[in-house]
C-alpha positions as CSV (number, residue, x, y, z in Angstrom):
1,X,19.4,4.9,-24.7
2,X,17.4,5.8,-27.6
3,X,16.2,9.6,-28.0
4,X,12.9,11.0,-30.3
5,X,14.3,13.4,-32.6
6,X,10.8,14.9,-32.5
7,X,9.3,17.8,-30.4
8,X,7.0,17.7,-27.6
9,X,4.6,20.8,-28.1
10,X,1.3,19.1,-27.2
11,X,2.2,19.4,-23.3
12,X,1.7,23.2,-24.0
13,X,-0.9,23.0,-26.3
14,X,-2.6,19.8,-28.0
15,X,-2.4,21.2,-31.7
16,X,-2.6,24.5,-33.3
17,X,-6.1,24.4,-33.4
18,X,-7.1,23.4,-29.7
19,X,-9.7,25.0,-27.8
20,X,-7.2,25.7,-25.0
21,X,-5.1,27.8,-27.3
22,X,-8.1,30.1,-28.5
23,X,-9.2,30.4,-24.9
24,X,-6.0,31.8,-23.8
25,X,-5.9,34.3,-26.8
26,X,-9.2,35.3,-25.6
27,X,-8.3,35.9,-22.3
28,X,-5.7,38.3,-22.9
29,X,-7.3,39.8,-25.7
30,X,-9.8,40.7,-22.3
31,X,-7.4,41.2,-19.7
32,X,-4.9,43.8,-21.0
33,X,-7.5,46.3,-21.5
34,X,-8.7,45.8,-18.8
35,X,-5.0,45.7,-17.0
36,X,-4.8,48.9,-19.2
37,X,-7.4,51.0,-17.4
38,X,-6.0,50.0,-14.4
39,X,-2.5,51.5,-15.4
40,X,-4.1,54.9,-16.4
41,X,-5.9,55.2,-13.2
42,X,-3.0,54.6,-10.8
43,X,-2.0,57.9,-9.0
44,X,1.6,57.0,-7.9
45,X,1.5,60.4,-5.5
46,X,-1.8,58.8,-4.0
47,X,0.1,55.5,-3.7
48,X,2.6,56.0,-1.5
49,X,4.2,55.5,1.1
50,X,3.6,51.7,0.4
51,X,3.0,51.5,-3.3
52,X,0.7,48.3,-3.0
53,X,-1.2,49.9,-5.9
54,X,2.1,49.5,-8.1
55,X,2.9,46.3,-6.6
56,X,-0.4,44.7,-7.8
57,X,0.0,45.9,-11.4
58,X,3.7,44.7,-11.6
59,X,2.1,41.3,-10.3
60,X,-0.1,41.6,-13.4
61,X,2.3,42.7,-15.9
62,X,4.6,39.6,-14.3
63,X,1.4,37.5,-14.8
64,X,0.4,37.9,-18.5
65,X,3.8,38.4,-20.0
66,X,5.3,34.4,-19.5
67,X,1.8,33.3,-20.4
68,X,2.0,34.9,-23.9
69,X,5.6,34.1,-24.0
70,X,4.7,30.5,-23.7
71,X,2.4,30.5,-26.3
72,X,4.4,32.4,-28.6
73,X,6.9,29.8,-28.4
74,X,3.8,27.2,-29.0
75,X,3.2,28.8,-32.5
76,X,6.3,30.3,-33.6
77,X,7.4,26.6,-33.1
78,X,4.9,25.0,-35.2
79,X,5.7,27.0,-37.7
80,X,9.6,26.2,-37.3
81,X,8.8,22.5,-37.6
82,X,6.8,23.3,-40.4
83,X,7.0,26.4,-42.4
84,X,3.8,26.3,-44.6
85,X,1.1,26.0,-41.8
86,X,-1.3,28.5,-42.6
87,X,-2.9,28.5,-39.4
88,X,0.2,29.1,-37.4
89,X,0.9,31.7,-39.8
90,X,-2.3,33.2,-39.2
91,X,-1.9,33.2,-35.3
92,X,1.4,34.4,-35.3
93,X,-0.2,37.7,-37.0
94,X,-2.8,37.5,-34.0
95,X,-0.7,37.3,-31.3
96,X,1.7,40.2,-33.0
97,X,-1.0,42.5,-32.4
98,X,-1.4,40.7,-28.5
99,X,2.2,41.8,-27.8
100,X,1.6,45.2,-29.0
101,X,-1.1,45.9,-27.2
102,X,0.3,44.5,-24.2
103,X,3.6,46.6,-25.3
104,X,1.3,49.5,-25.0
105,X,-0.5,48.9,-21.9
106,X,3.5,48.8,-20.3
107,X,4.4,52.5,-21.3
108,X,2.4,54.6,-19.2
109,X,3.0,52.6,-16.4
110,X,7.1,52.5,-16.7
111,X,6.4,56.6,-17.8
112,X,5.0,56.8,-14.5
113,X,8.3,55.6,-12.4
114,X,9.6,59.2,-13.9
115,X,7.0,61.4,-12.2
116,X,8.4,59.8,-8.7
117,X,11.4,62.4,-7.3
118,X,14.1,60.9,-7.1
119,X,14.7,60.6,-2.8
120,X,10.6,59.2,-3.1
121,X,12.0,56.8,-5.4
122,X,15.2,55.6,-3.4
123,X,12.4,55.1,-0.3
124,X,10.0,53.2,-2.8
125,X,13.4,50.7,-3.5
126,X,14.1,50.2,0.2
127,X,10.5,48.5,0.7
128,X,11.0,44.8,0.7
129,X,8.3,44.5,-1.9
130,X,10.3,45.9,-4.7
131,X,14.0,45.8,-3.1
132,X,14.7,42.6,-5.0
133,X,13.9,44.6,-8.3
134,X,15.8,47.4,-7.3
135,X,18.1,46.6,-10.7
136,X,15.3,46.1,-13.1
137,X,13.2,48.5,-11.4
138,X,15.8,51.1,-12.2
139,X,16.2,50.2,-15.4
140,X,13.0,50.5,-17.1
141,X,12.9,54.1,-14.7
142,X,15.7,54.9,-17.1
143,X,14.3,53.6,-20.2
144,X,10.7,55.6,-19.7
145,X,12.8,58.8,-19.7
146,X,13.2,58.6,-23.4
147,X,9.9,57.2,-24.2
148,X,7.1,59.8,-26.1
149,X,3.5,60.2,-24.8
150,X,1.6,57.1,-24.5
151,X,-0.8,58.1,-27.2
152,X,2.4,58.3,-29.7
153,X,3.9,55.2,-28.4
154,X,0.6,53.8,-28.5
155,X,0.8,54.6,-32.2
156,X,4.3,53.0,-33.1
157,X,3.5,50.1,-31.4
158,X,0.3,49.5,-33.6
159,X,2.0,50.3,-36.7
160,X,5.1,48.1,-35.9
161,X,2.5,45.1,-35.9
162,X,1.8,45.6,-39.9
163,X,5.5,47.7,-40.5
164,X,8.1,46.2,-37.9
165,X,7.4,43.0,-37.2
166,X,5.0,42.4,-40.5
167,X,8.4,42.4,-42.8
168,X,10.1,40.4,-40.3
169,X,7.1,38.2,-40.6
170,X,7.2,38.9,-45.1
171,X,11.0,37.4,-44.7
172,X,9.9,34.5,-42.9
173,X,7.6,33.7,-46.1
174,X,9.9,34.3,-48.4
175,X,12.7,31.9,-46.7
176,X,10.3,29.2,-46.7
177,X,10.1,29.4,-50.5
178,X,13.7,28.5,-51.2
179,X,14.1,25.0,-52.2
180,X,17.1,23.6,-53.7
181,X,17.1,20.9,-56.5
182,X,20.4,18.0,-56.1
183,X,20.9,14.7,-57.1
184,X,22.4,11.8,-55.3
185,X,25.0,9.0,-56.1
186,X,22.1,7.5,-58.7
187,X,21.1,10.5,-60.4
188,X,18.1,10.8,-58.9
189,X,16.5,14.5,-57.7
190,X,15.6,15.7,-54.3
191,X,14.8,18.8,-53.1
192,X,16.3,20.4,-50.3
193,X,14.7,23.1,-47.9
194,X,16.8,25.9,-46.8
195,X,17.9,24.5,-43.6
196,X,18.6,21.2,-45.2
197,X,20.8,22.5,-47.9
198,X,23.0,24.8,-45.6
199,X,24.2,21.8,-43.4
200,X,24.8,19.6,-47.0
201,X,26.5,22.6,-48.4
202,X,28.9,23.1,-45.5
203,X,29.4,19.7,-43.6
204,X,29.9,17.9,-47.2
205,X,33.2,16.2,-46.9
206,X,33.1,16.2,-51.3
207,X,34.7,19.6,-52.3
208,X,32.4,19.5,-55.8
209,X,29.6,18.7,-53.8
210,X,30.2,22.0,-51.7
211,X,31.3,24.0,-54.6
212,X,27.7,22.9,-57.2
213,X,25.6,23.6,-53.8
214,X,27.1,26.6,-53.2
215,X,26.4,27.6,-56.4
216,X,22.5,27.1,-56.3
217,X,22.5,28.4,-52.8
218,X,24.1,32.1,-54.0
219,X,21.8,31.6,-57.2
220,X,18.5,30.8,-55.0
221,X,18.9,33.8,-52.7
222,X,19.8,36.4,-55.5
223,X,16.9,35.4,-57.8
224,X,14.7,36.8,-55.0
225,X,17.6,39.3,-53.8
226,X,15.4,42.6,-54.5
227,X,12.8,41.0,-52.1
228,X,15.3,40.6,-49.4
229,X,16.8,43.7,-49.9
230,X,13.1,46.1,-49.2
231,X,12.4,43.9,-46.5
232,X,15.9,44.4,-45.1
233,X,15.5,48.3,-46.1
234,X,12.6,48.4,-44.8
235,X,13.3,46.8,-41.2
236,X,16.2,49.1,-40.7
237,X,14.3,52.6,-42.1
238,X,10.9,51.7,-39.5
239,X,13.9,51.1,-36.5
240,X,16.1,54.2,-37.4
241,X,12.5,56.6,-37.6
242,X,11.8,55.0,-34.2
243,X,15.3,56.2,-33.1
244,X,15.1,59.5,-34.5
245,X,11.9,59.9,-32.6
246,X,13.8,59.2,-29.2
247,X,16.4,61.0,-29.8
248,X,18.8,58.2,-30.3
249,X,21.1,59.0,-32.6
250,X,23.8,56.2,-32.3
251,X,22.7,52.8,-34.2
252,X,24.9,51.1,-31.4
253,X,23.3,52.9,-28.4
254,X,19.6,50.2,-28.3
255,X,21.7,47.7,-29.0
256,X,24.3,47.8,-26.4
257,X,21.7,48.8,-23.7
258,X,20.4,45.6,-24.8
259,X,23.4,43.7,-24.0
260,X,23.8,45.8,-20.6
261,X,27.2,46.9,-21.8
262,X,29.6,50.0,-22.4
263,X,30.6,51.0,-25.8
264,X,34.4,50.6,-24.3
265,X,33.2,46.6,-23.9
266,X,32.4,46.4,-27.1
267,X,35.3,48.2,-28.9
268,X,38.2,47.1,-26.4
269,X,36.9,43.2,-27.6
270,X,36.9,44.1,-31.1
271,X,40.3,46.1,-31.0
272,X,41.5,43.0,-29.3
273,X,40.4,40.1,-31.8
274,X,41.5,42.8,-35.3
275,X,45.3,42.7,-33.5
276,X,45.6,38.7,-33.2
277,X,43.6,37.6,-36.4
278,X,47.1,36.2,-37.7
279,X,46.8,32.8,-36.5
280,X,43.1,32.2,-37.8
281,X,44.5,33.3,-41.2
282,X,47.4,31.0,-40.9
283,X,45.3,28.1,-40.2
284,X,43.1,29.1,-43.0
285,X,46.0,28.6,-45.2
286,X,46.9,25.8,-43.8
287,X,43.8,23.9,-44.7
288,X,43.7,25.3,-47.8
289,X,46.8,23.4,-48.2
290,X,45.7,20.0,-47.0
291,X,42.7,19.7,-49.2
292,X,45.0,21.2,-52.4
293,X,44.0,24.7,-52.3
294,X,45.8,27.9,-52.4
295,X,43.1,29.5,-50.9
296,X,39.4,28.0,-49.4
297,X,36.2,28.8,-50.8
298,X,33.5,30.6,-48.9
299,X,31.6,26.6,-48.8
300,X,34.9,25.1,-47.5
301,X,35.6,26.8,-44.3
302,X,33.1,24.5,-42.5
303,X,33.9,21.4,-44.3
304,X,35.5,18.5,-42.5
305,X,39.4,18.1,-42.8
306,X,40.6,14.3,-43.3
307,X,44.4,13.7,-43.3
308,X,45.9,9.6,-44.0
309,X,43.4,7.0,-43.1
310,X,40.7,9.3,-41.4
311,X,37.4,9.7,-41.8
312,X,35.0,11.9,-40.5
313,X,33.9,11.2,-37.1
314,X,30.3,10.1,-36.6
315,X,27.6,11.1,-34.1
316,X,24.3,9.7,-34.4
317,X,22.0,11.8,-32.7
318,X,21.7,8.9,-29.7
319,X,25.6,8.9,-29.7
320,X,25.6,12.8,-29.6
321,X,23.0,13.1,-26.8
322,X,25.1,10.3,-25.0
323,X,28.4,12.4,-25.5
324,X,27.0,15.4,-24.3
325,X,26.0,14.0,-21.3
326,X,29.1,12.3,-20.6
327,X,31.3,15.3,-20.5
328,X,28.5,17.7,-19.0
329,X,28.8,15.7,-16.1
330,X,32.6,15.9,-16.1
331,X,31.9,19.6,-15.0
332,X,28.2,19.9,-13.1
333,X,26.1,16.5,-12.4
334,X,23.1,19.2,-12.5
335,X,24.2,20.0,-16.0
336,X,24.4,16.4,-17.3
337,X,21.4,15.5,-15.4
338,X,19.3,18.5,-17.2
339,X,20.4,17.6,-20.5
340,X,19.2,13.5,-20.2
341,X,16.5,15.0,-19.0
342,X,16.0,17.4,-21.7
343,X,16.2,14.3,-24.1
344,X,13.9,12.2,-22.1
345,X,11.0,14.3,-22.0
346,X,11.4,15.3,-25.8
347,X,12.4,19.0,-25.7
348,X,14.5,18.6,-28.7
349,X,13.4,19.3,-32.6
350,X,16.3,17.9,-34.7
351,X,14.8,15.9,-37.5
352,X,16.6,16.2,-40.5
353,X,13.2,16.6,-43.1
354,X,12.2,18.9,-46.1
355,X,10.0,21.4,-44.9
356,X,11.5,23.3,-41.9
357,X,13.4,26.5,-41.2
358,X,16.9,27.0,-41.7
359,X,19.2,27.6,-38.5
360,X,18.3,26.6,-34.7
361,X,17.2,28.2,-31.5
362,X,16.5,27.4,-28.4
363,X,13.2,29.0,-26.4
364,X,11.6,29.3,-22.9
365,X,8.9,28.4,-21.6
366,X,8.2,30.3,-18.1
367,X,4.8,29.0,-17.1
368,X,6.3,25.1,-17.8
369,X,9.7,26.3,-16.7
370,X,10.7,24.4,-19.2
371,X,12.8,25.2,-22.8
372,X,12.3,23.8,-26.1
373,X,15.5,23.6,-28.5
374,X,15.3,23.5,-32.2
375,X,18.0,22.4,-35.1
376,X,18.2,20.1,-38.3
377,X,20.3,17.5,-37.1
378,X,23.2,15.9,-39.1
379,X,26.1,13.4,-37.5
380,X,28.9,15.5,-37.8
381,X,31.0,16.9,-34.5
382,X,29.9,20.4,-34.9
383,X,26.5,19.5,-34.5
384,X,27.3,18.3,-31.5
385,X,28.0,21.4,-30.2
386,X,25.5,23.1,-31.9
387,X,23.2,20.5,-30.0
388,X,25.7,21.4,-26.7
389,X,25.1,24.9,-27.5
390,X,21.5,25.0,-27.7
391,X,21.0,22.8,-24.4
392,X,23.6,25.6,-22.3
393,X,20.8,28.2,-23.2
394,X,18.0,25.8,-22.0
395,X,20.2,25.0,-18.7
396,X,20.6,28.8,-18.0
397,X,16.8,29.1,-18.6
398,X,16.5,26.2,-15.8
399,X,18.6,27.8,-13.1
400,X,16.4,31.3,-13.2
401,X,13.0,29.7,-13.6
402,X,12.7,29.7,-9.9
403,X,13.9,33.4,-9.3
404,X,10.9,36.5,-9.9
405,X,10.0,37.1,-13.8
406,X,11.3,40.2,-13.6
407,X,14.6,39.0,-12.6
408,X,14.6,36.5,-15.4
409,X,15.1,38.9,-18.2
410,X,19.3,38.6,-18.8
411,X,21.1,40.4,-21.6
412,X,21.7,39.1,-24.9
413,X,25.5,39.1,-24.3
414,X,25.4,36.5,-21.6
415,X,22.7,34.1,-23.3
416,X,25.6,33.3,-25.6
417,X,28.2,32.5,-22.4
418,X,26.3,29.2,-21.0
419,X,25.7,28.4,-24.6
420,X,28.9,29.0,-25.4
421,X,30.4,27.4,-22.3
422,X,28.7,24.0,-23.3
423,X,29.9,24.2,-26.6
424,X,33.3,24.5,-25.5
425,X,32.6,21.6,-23.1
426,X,31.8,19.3,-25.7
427,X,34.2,20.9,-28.4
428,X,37.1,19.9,-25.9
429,X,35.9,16.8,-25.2
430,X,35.8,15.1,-28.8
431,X,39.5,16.8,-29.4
432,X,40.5,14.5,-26.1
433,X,38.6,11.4,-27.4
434,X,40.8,11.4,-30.3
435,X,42.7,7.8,-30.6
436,X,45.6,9.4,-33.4
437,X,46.6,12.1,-33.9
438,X,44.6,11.7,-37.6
439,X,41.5,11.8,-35.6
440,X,42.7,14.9,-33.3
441,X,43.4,16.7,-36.5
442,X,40.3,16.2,-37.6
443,X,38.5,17.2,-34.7
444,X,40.7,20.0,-33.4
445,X,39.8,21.3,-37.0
446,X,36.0,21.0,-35.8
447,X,36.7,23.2,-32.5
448,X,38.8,25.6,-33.9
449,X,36.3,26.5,-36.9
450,X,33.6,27.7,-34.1
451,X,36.1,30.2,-32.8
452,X,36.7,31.0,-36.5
453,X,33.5,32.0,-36.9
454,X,33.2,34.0,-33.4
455,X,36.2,36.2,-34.7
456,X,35.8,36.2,-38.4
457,X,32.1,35.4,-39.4
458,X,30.6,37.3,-36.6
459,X,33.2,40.5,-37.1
460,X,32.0,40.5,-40.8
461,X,28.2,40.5,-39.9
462,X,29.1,43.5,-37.5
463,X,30.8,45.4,-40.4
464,X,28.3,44.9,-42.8
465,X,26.0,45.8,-40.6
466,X,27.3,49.3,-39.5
467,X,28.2,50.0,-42.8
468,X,24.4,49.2,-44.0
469,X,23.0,51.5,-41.0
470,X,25.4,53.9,-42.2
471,X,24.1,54.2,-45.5
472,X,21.0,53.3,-45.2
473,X,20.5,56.6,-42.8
474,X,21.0,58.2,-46.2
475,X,18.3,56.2,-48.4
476,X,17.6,52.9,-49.9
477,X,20.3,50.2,-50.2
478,X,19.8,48.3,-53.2
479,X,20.3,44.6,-53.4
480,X,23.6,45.2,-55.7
481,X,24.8,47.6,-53.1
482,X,23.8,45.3,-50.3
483,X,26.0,42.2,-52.0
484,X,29.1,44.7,-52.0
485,X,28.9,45.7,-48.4
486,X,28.6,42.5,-47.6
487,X,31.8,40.8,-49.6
488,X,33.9,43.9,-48.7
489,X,33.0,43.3,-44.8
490,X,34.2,39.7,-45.6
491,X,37.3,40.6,-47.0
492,X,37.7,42.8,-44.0
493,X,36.9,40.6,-41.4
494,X,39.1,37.4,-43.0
495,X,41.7,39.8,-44.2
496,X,41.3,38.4,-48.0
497,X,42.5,34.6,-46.8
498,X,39.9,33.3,-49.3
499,X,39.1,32.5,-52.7
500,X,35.8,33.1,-52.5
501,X,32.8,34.6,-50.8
502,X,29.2,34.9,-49.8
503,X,27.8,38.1,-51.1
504,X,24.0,37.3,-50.8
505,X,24.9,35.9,-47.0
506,X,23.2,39.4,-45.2
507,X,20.1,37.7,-47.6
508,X,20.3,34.2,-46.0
509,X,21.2,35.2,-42.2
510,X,18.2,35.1,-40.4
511,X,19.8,37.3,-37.8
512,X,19.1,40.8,-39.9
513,X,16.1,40.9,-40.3
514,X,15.3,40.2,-36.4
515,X,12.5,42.6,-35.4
516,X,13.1,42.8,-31.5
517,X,16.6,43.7,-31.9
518,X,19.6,45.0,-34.6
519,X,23.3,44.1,-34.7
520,X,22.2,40.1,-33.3
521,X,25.7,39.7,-34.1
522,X,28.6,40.8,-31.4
523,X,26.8,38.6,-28.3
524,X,27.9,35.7,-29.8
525,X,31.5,36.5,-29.7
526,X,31.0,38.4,-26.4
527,X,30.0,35.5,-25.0
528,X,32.1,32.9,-26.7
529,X,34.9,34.7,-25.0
530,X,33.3,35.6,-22.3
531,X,32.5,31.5,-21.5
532,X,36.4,30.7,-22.1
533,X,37.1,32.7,-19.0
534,X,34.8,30.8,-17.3
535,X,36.2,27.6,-18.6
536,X,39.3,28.5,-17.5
537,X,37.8,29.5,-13.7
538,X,35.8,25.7,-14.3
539,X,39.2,23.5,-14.7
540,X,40.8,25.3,-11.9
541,X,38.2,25.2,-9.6
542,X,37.2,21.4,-9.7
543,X,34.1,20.7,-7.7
544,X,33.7,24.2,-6.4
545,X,32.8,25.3,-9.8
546,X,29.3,24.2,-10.3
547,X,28.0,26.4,-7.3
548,X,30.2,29.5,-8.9
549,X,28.8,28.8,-12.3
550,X,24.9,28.8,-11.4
551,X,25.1,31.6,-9.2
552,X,26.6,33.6,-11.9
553,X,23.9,32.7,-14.5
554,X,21.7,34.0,-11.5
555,X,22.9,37.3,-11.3
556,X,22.8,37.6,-15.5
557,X,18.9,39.3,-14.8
558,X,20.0,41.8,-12.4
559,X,23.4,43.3,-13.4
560,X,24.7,44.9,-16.1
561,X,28.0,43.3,-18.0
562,X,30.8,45.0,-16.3
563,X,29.7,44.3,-13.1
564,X,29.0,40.7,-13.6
565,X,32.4,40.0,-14.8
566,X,34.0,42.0,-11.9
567,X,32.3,40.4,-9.3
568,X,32.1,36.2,-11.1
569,X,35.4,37.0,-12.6
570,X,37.7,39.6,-10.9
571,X,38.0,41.2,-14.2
572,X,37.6,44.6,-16.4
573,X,36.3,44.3,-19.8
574,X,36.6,47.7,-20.8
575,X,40.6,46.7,-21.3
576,X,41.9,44.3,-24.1
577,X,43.5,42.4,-21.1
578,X,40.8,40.2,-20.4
579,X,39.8,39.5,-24.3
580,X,43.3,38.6,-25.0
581,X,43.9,36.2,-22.4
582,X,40.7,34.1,-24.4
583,X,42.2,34.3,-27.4
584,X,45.7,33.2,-26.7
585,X,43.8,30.1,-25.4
586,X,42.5,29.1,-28.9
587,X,45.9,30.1,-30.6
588,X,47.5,27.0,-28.3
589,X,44.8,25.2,-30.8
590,X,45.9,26.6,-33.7
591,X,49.4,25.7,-32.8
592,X,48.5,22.1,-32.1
593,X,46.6,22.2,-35.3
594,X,49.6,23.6,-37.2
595,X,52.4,21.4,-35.6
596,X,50.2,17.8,-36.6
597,X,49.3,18.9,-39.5
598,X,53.0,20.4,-40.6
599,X,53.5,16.8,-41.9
600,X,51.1,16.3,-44.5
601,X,51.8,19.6,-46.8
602,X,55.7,18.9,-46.5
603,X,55.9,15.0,-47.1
């Protein structure tokens, strides 16, 4: 079967400048003032005992909000697939100030849930209307509660347009500026875009090749590194003054509330990945050793290992799709059928071509119930599981797209777990298609480098970034300062196993300078771990799993973390238990890894 490696936008929208488009924008621009008036005007006292008042409004709210999400994802995606359209650019700014306003019109209305007493409340829940919501319901009761007057939130949200999300917006610019200059096999120059560089850079199986990219990539993101560091500044100063002014005075608190998960989550994972971080080191070493290193390089941790007669294993993107498939279907036919699906309609941005932004994503679509993934594609195994990856997120979009918006919003925690679940699927799967154990090396190399970066990469990005909050509560980071936090979380989180690292990486990591949310960072490894539980449930269970697994990506909108996992899972996350048990399963990798490799740095 052959697969576009090209987009489908114009079932949303025919082009960035269609008539549809602007009529939409108009619309809104119309109907959340006017949804607006309506808020201010309802009496919730007058309201009850039904609350059909309140029921129309969150009918509204539920209304507007997927139809500007969908178009959101229309332009923002344009503007992925290509980074210098000025008109895209232009309605992104537009529609920054739609989501505002919208943002606005919700306050009072949420504020209102507080002026209802507490035993009028508990009757409100108990009508059918809103019983469903009761979780969600109760949550944004608890989030009004810290919220300021709706003229001051009013105000923050209008500034945030040009302040918070206008530097966000300044750092997208600037990243579509960086352009790398290389020559191939003939001597001839090409440039390279961000995104294209970073997969040259770190899938390159030549070691110079990594090594002289590396070196323009650190050289093209400190040139500009005092850009990058006030937009960066800048971001964290408008989101700590916006703290200050709730009276939030933990970095962590928005964050974790975000995730729908305890503090004791959070620190019992990370206490439990800092005590076993021995065998990731060791295996650090150990390819160190097979490519003739004492020590790796920051650009060699990703790169492929080759022992004897291998090669690197090949995926064209057809082959990759096909793979994927195969071994989704080994677990959940509604999986693999989703995915060919997925392919077949053209949901899928992977062109590898100058002009588009670095890293990958994958977005909904609520109105289409539908997802669009995006990614610069190369051949190699781990972008088949980045590919895997993205299309878990798209399949846990498709399981909720039937249930009530409002149940639809999950945590940012579990959007990583079907990702991450997929991933694993796939990683698995190429480490049992291995025909030697040259191959397996190879590939096991492949799998084992994803949970490197769960437990190394990831922990780094979470030290930096406390340590950056930390100071920057104080005043200004500078761009020097910035680079040393950075490298000293690195050494930190690898525990000085390399030669070499990345001190301009807060610079290129798209995930800092995030608007919506800080720390975009511990999810990942929360769910990577997370989904290895629920890989272990999937291989005992056998055909009872697929059931077990959907209705647990159900429940993801309308329960907090701990109480997912207790009642999917039968365990407590607030203990190391659960955490370890994950981890001892990618040390039996390692180990493998270790034993077949033994030969080649002793013969």
């Amino acid at each position: 079967m052959s697969y576009s490696m090209n987009w489908d936008l114009e079932s949303i929208y025919p082009n960035i400048d269609s008539v549809e488009l602007e009529a939409d924008l108009l619309k809104w621009e119309k109907q959340i003032p006017e949804l607006g008036k309506a808020i201010l005007s309802w009496n919730p006292d007058q309201d009850k005992p039904d609350y059909n008042t309140m029921k129309h409004l969150l009918d509204s709210l539920n209304k507007i909000q997927p139809e500007i999400t969908e178009a959101s994802m229309f332009i923002s995606g344009t503007l992925s697939a290509d980074v210098n359209n000025e008109k895209a650019k232009a309605l992104m700014g537009r529609l920054s100030v739609l989501y505002s306003e919208f943002s606005t019109t919700t306050v009072p209305f949420y504020k209102k849930f507080t002026l209802i007493s507490d035993e009028e409340w508990q009757a409100l829940l108990s009508l059918p209307e809103f019983e469903v919501f009761a979780f969600n319901l109760n949550e944004e009761r608890e989030e009004a509660k810290q919220l300021l007057s709706e003229k001051e939130e009013a105000l923050l949200s209008k500034l945030a347009v040009d302040g918070f999300q206008g530097w966000e917006q300044h750092y997208d610019t600037l990243v579509s500026k960086i352009e790398l200059s290389v020559s191939d096999e003939d001597g001839n120059e090409h440039i390279l875009s961000a995104g294209q560089a970073e997969n040259r850079m770190y899938n390159h199986p030549d070691p110079k090749v990594r090594a002289s990219l590396f070196s323009k990539w650190e050289k093209a993101w400190r040139e500009q590194a005092t850009l990058y560091a006030d937009t960066l500044n800048h971001l964290a100063g408008f989101r700590l003054a916006d703290y200050k002014i709730h009276s939030i005075d933990n970095f962590l608190e928005k964050p974790l509330k975000a995730s729908r998960m305890q503090r004791e989550t959070l620190d019992a994972m990370w206490q439990a990945i800092s005590e076993n971080k021995k065998p990731f080191t060791d295996y650090l070493f150990r390819k160190a050793a097979l490519m003739g290193k004492d020590k790796l390089g920051w650009e060699d941790i990703e790169a492929p290992v080759t022992v004897g007669n291998s090669e690197p294993k090949s995926y064209p993107f057809n082959e990759g799709a096909a793979f994927i498939i195969d071994n989704f279907r080994k677990f959940s036919d509604k999986m693999a059928d989703f995915a060919e699906m997925a392919f077949e309609k053209r949901w899928i941005e992977a062109e590898d071509r100058a002009g588009k932004a670095p890293g990958g994503y994958c977005a909904e679509l609520p109105i289409s119930k539908e997802s669009r993934i995006f990614m610069t594609y190369s051949d190699s195994p781990g972008e088949v599981a980045t590919l895997a990856h993205e299309l878990g997120h798209a399949f846990h979009n498709h399981v909720i797209f039937d249930l009530p918006y409002l149940k639809q919003h999950f945590a940012m925690n579990v959007a990583e777990t079907a990702s991450t679940f997929a991933e694993l699927v796939v990683s698995d799967a190429t480490v049992k298609s291995a025909t030697s154990n040259e191959d397996k090396i190879a590939l096991l190399d492949t799998k084992i480098q994803n949970a490197l970066a769960m437990f190394l990469n990831i922990h780094a990005r979470f030290i930096f970034e406390s340590n950056f909050y930390e100071e920057r509560k104080k005043g200004l980071v500078s761009a020097g300062r910035l680079n040393e936090l950075m490298e000293e979380a690195q050494k930190e989180a690898y525990q000085d196993s390399l030669a070499s690292y990345h001190p301009s990486f807060w610079a290129s990591k798209l995930h800092f300078y995030i608007s919506d949310i800080s720390f975009y960072n511990f999810p990942y490894t929360f769910g990577y771990l997370f989904s290895l539980g629920i890989y272990a449930q999937a291989l005992e269970s056998g055909s009872d799993f697929e059931d077990q697994y959907i209705a647990l990506l159900q429940d993801t909108g309308s329960m907090n973390t701990e109480d997912l996992a207790r009642k999917h899972l039968d365990v407590d996350l607030t203990t190391t238990d659960f955490w370890v048990k994950g981890i001892n399963i990618l040390k039996e990798d390692i180990q493998t890894f270790m034993d077949l490799t033994e030969h080649y740095v002793t013969k």
